[in-house]
C-alpha positions as CSV (number, residue, x, y, z in Angstrom):
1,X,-6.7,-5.9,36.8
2,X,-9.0,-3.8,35.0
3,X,-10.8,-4.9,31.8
4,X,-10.6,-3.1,28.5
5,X,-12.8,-3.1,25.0
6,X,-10.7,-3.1,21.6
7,X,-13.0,-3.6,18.3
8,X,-11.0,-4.8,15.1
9,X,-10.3,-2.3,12.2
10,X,-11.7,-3.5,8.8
11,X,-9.5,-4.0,5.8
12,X,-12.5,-4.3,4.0
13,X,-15.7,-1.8,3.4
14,X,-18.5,-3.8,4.8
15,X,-16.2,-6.3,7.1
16,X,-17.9,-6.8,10.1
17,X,-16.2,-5.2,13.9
18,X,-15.5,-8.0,15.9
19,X,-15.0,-6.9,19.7
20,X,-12.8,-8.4,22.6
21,X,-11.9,-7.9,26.2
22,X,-8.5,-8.4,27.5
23,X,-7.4,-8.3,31.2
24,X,-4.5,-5.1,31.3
25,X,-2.7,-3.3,34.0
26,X,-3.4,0.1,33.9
27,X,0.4,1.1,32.9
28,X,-0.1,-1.4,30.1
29,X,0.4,0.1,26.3
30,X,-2.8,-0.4,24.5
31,X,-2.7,-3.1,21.8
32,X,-2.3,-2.6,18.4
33,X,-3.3,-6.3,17.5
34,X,-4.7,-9.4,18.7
35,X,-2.1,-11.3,20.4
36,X,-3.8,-14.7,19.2
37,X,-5.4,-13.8,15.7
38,X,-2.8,-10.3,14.2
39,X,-5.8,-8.3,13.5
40,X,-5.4,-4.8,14.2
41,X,-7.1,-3.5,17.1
42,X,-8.0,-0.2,18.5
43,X,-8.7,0.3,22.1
44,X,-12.5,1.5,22.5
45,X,-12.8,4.5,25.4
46,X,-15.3,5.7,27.0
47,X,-16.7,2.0,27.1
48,X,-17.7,0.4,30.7
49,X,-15.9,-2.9,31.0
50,X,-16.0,-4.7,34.6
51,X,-13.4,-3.3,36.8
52,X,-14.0,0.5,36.1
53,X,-11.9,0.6,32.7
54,X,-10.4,4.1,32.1
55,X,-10.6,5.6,35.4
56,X,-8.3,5.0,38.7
57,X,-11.2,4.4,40.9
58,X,-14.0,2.2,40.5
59,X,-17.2,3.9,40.3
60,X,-20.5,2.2,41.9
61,X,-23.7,2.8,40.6
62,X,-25.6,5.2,42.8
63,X,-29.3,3.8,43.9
64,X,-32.5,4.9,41.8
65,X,-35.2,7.0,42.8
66,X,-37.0,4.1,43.0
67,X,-34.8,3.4,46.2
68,X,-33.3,0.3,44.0
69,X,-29.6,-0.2,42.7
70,X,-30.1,0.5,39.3
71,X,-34.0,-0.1,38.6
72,X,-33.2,-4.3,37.1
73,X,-30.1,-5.3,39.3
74,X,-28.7,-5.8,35.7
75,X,-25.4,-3.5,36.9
76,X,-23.6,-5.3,39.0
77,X,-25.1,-3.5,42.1
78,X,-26.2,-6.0,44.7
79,X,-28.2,-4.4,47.9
């Protein structure tokens, strides 16, 4: 199941964005609020979350010039 972001919406000016990650099928509605805490949610796209969020397929990372994964190994590609 992929992995999505939602970031809280303030009710406040200056309230800090708190973000989460839930595990959703891809038919899934997005939430609208935490299912633990109430607070309002919105879902945040265009954000990579681990298992290729917001797309059918899961993209890999194509290898560096460098002939590496991605320059530090810090994306998930292992060689």
């Amino acid at each position: 199941m992929p992995t999505y972001e939602y970031e809280t919406v303030p009710n406040k000016k200056g309230e800090p964005v708190k973000r989460y990650e839930f595990q959703q099928k891809m038919s899934d509605e997005p939430l609208t609020e935490h299912p633990e805490t109430g607070e309002k949610l919105i879902k945040v796209y265009g954000a990579f979350a681990v298992g290729g969020a917001g797309g059918s397929s899961n993209p890999q990372p194509s290898p560096s010039s460098s002939g590496g994964c991605c320059g530090g190994g810090g994306c998930g590609c292992h060689n």
